[in-house]
N, C-alpha and C positions, 0 to 999 in steps of 0.2 A: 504494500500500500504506500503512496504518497499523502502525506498530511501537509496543509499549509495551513501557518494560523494568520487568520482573518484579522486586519487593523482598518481604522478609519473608514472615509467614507468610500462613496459608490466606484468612485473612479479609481481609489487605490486598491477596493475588494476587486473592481476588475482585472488590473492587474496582477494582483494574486492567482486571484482563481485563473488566467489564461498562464501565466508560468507553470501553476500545478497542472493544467489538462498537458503540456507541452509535456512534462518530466512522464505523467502517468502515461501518456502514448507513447513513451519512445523506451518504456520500464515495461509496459504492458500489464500495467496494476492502476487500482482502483482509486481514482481522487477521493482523499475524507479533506474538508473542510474546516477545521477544527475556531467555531465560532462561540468561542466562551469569552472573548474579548464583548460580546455586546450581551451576553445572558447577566441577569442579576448578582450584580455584586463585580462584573468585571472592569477592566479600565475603561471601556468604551460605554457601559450603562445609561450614559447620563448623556453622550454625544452623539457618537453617527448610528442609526440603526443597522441592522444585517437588509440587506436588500437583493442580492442574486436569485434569491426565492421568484422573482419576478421574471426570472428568463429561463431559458429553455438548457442549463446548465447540466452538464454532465458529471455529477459529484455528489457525494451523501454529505449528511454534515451529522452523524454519530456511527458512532465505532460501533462494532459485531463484538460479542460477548468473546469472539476467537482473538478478533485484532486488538481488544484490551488485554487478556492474556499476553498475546506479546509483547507489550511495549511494557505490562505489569513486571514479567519477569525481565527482557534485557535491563530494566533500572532497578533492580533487584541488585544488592553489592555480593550475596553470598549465596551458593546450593547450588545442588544438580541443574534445578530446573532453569535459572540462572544461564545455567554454561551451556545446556541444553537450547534455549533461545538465542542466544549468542552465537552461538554455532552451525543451526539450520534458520534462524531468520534475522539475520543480523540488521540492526538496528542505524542507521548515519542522521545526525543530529547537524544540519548550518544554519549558521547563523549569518546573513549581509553584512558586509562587512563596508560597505561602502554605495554609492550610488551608480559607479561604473559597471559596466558587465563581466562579471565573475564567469570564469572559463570552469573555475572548479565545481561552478552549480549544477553542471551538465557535464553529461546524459546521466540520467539514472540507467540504473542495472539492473536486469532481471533478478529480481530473488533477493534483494535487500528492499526493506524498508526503509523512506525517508521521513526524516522532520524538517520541514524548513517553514523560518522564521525571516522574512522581510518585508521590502515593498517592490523590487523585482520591475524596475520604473524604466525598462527597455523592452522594444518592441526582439532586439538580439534573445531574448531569452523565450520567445515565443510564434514569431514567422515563422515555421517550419507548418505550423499548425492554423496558420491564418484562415484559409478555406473552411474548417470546422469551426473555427471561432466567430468566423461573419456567421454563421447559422447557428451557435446554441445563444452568441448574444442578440435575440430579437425577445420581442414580449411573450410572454405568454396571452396578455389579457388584452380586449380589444383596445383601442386608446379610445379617452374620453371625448364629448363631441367638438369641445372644443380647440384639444387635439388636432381631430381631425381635418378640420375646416380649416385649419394653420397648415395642415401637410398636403390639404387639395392646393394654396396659395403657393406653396414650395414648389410643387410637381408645375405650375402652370407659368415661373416664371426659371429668371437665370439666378438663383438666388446663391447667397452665402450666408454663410450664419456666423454671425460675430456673438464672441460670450465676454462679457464684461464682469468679470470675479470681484467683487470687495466685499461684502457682508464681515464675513471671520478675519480677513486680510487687514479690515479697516478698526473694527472693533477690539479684536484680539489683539494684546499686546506682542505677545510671543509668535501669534502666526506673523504678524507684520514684521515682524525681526525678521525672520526666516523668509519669506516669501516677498513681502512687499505688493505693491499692485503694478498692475500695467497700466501707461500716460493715455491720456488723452492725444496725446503726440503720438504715440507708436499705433495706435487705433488711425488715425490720419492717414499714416506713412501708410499701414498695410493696405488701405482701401484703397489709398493714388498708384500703389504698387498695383495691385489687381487690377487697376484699370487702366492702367497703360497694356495691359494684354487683356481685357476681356472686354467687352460692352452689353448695356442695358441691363447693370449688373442691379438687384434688390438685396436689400442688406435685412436678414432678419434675425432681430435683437433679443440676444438671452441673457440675463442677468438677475442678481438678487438686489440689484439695485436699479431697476427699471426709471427710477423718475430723474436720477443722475446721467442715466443714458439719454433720457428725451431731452433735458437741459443744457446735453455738452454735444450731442448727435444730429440734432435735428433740422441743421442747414446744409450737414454738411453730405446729402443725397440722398437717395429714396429707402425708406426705411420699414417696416413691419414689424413691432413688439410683441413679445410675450408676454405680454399684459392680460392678466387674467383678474375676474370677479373673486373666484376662488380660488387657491392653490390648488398647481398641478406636479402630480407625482415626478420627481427630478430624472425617474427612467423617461417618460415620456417626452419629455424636452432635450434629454440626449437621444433618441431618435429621430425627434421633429429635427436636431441641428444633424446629423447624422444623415440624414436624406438630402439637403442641400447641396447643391453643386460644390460649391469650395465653403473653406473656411477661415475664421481669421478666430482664433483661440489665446485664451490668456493662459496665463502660467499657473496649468489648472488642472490636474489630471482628470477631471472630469469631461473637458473641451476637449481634451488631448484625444480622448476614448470618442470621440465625438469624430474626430477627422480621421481616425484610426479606421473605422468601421466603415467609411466611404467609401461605397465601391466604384466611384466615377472614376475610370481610369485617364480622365483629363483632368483629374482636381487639382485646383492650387490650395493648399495649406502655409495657413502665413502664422508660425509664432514667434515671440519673443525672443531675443537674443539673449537676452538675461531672465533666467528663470527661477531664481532665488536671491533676493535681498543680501542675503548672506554670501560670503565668498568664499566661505568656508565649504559649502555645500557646491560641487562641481556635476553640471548635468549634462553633459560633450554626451551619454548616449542615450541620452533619454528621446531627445528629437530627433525623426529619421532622418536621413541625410537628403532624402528627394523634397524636404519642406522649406520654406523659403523663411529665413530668419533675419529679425526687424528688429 
């Protein structure tokens, strides 16, 4: 079996869970999930929900009364049964060590069990497997109709989808250490970029700061908000941006997953050059190489 434990939100769980499908197809064992980071009492309790339940995911999220047995016994310090487990199902325990792409995270091997523990924030550790992944990440559940009526307006024009991140960027002290937001300026820059190559292009706006968008957005060309009466599920808005022709993404793994999934094989993807506040935090493989960086 391959176990990955689950952190954070939608965009970083997807990441996870597409490194674990990668390890488990090329190991030929079973993805577990292991989501006790958002169950009662975890670190995550209080922050991002579990959310993959929503898509057509190929993975369990509890252990078989056999796979606890073994991981029971390899951390077991002493006994037969111990050396026994050790022996026919050995046990490899990684840890990320970093944000670059680790060569020692790959392949898994038939007949050892894995743990792994990261955020796994390159697409290197899971293109091999992309054709499966465009298909188990879709919805399960129809989208709502408002939804809908935003992805008849996608399909009808040339559109892109711009996501505007600040909510926790601006509010949170420490996400703003680490991350920062993207300018006003590099929003500019990617839209004049795209349009020295595309024409009659519609810019359809996603963000958790929607009236910051209308306020600093709205001269600058033809525009369509996510602007909802009610809240809408944050999968269905990474689809609705996921169907659009190109994209222009903040430094945001949620966006990222957004242009990932785009199967338009004429897309331009336009992100940020600098993708963490911090310089301490180095993201050279996070963004593919074929994305146009602003």
């Amino acid at each position: 079996m391959v176990i990955v434990k689950l952190k954070g939100g939608l965009g970083n769980q997807l990441f996870q869970y597409a490194f674990g499908r990668a390890r488990a197809l090329e190991s030929g064992q079973e993805l577990i999930l292991d989501i006790s980071h958002y169950m009662p009492g975890g670190e995550g309790e209080h922050s991002w929900p579990y959310e993959l339940h929503k898509f057509h995911i190929a993975a369990q999220t509890e252990l078989s009364r056999e796979q606890k047995k073994v991981l029971k016994y390899n951390f077991e310090k002493t006994g037969i049964k111990n050396w026994w487990a050790k022996r026919f199902f050995p046990v490899e325990n990684y840890n990320e060590t970093s944000l670059a792409f680790e060569a020692a995270l790959v392949p898994a091997q038939r007949g050892t069990h894995y743990i792994y523990d990261g955020y796994f924030q390159t697409e290197r550790y899971f293109s091999s497997a992309r054709d499966m992944l465009l298909e188990e990440i879709s919805l399960k559940a129809p989208m709502s109709e408002r939804s809908t009526t935003m992805l008849e307006q996608i399909r009808q024009s040339h559109s892109v989808a711009l996501h505007v991140r600040r909510g926790d960027y601006i509010s949170n002290p420490a996400a703003n250490a680490v991350h920062g937001t993207c300018s006003l300026d590099y929003y500019c820059a990617a839209m004049s970029r795209l349009e020295t190559e595309l024409n009659d292009l519609c810019y359809f706006v996603f963000s958790d700061d929607i009236e910051w968008c209308k306020e600093n957005l709205s001269s600058a060309g033809k525009f369509v908000y996510a602007d909802y009466d009610q809240a809408v599920p944050p999968e269905e808005d990474m689809m609705l941006m996921r169907a659009c022709n190109h994209q222009v993404i903040a430094n945001s793994s949620f966006s990222w997953w957004a242009a990932w999934l785009n199967e338009n094989s004429e897309k331009r993807v336009v992100a940020p050059k600098v993708w963490f506040r911090d310089t301490a935090m180095v993201a050279d493989d996070l963004v593919p190489t074929s994305w146009i960086r602003l």
